[in-house]
N, C-alpha and C positions, 0 to 999 in steps of 0.2 A: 091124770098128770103125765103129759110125756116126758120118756126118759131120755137120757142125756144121748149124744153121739160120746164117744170115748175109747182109749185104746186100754187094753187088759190085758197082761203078760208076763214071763217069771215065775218065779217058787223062793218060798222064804215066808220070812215073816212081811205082814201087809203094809204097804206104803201106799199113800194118795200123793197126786204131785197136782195141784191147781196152778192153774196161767193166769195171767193180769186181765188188765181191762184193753181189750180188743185182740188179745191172742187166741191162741186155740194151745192144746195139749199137742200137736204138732212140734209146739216150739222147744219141747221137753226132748226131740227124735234123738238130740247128736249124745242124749246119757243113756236112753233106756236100754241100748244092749249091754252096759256096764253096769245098772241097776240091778236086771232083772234076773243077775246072777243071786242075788245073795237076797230079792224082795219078791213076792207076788204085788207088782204094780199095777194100779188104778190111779187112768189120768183123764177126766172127762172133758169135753169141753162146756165150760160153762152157758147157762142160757143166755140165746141171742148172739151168740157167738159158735164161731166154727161152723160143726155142721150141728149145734141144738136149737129146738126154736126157742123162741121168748119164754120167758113166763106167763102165764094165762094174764088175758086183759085186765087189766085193774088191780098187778102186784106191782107195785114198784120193787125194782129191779135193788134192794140195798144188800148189802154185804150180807145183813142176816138171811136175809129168802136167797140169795144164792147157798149160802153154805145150807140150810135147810134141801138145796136141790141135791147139792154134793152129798149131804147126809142121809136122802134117802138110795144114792148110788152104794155109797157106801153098806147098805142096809141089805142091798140085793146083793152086794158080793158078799158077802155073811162076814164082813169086817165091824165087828162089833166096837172096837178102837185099832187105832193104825198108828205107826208113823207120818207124821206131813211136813210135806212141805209145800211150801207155795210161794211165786212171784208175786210180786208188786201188790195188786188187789187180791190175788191169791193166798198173798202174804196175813192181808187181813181176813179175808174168810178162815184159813187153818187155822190161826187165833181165836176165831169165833168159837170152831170146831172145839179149840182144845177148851173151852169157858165149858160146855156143854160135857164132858167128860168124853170126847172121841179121839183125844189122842196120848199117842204113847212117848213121844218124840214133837220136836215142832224145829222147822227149819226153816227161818222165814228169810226170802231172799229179796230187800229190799222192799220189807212190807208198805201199801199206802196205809193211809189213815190219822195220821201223825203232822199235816204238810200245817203250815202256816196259810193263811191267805193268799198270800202274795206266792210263797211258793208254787201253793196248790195253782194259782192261773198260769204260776208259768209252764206246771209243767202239762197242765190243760191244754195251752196254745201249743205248745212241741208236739200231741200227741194228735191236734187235729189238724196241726199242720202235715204231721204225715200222712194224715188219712186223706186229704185234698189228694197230697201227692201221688196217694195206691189210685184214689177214683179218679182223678184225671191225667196221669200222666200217660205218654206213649205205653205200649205193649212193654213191662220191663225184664224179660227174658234175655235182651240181646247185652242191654246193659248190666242187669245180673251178671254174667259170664265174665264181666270181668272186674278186678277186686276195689281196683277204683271206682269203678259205678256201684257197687255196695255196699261202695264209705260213702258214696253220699247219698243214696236211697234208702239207708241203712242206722247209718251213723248215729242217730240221736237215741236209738234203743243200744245200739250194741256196741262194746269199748274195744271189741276186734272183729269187724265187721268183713274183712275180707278172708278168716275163717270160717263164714257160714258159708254152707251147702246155696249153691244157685238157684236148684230146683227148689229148695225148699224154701228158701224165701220167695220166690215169686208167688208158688201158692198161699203163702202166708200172706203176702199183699192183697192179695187176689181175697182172701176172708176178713182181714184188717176191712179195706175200704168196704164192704158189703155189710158189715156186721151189722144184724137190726138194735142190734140190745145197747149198740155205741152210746147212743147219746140220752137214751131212758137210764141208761148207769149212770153215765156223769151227773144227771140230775138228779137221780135216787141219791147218791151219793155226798152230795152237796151238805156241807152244816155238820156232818156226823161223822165218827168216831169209833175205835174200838171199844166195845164193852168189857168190861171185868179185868184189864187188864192188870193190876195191881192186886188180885185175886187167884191169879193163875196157881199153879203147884205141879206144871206139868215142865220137864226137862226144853229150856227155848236156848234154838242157837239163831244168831241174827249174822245173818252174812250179806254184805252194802260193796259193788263195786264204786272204789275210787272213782271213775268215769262214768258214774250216775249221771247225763244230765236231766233226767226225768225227775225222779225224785232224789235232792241233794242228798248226799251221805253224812251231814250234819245231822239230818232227821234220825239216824241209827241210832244215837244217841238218848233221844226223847226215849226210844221204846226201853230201851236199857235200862233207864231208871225208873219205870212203871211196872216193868216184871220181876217180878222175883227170881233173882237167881241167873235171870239170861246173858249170856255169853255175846259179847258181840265181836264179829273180824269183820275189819277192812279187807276188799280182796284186788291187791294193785292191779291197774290197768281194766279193770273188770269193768263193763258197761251195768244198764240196767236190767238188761237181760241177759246175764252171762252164760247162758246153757249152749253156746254152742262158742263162747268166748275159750272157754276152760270147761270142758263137760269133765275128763277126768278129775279135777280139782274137786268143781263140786261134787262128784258124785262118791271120791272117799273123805269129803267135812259128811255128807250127809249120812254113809254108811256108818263109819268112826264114831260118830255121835249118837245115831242111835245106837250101836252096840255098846257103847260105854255109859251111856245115862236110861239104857232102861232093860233091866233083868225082867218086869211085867209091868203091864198097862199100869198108869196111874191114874187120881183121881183128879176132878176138878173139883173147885168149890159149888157149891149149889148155884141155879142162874134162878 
């Protein structure tokens, strides 16, 4: 089984950070010098994405066999349980993670897995409308550069689009439309759900930018009442991807909340 591409960095106690479905752990870049102060971080990019390949032929690509891929990264960095957090799809893999007894903390940033039908296409069509956009539009370096070309190249992931980094969103384009693992996720993905979520017993903070229009931030809601205990904030103005929207915001909910909801790893229920 090959291993992940990923970035690893920091001292502290361990945190895993997972990306959504067509990101990469890139997209994590505008927190990890503010993280990595107080965490030893591990941020992979998940298979078919970034720079990792697929899963071997004939896995489908669902939320559990990614986190299974995550959990054996986890495995090699000798993080026996961690804090996580994770966007959107990432949001449901760490969930998985934390069923399984891996985590210590769970920070989930706009988790998928919860969408309605109807929701779920629309926010399908948003997502492969951008990826048209990465695979066929001009070279977008020149329109990066400036902040209105990356509210509109931009815009439907991010609720302050023209605080991202230029360079770093073009290479992010540049791995968005290429990803192989695109549209074998969407389809792994399809009909299913988080497991064990009303089972959980591990410390969940659930943080939903306002300016979601990927997945609406009515959805926050669903999860809140399925976990026990989980905490959920609205975060104004906050897109679906808010890590470079407000990296310092999130990056003291995320510290804050680990240091306050876990003195030692906790347990999960049996899966």
């Amino acid at each position: 089984m090959a291993t992940l591409d990923l970035h690893r960095g920091g001292s502290g106690e361990p945190l895993v950070l997972v990306h959504g479905l067509g990101h990469t752990w890139r997209g994590w870049k505008p927190m990890l010098p503010l993280l990595e102060r107080s965490f030893d971080v591990l941020a992979p990019d998940l298979p078919g994405f970034g720079h990792s390949p697929p899963l071997p032929e004939g896995t489908a690509p669902t939320a559990e066999a990614l986190a299974d891929a995550v959990e054996r990264e986890m495995d090699a960095a000798g993080f026996e349980s961690a804090h996580l957090a994770g966007n959107s799809l990432g949001g449901w893999i760490i969930l998985e993670l934390a069923r399984r007894g891996r985590a210590r903390t769970v920070t989930a940033i706009s988790p998928a897995g919860l969408a309605l039908p109807r929701e779920m296409a629309w926010g399908r069509a948003l997502l492969l409308g951008m990826r048209w956009v990465a695979r066929n539009a001009p070279a977008p370096e020149p329109l990066l550069r400036n902040p209105v070309g990356r509210t509109l190249l931009a815009g439907p992931a991010f609720g302050k689009p023209w605080r991202a980094d230029p360079a770093d969103l073009a290479e992010q384009a540049e791995l968005f439309g290429n990803a192989p693992g695109m549209l074998a996720t969407f389809a792994a993905l399809q009909d299913r759900q988080p497991l064990g979520l009303t089972d959980l017993r591990v410390p969940v903070l659930l943080l939903w930018g306002t300016k979601d229009l990927i997945l609406l931030p009515r959805q926050g809601r669903r999860f809140e009442r399925l976990i026990p205990g989980a905490e959920l904030r609205y975060l104004k103005g906050l897109g679906h991807t808010p890590m470079s929207d407000d990296p310092e915001g999130l990056v003291t909910a995320i510290s804050e909340f680990a240091l306050r909801r876990s003195p030692a790893p906790h347990a999960a229920a049996p899966v």
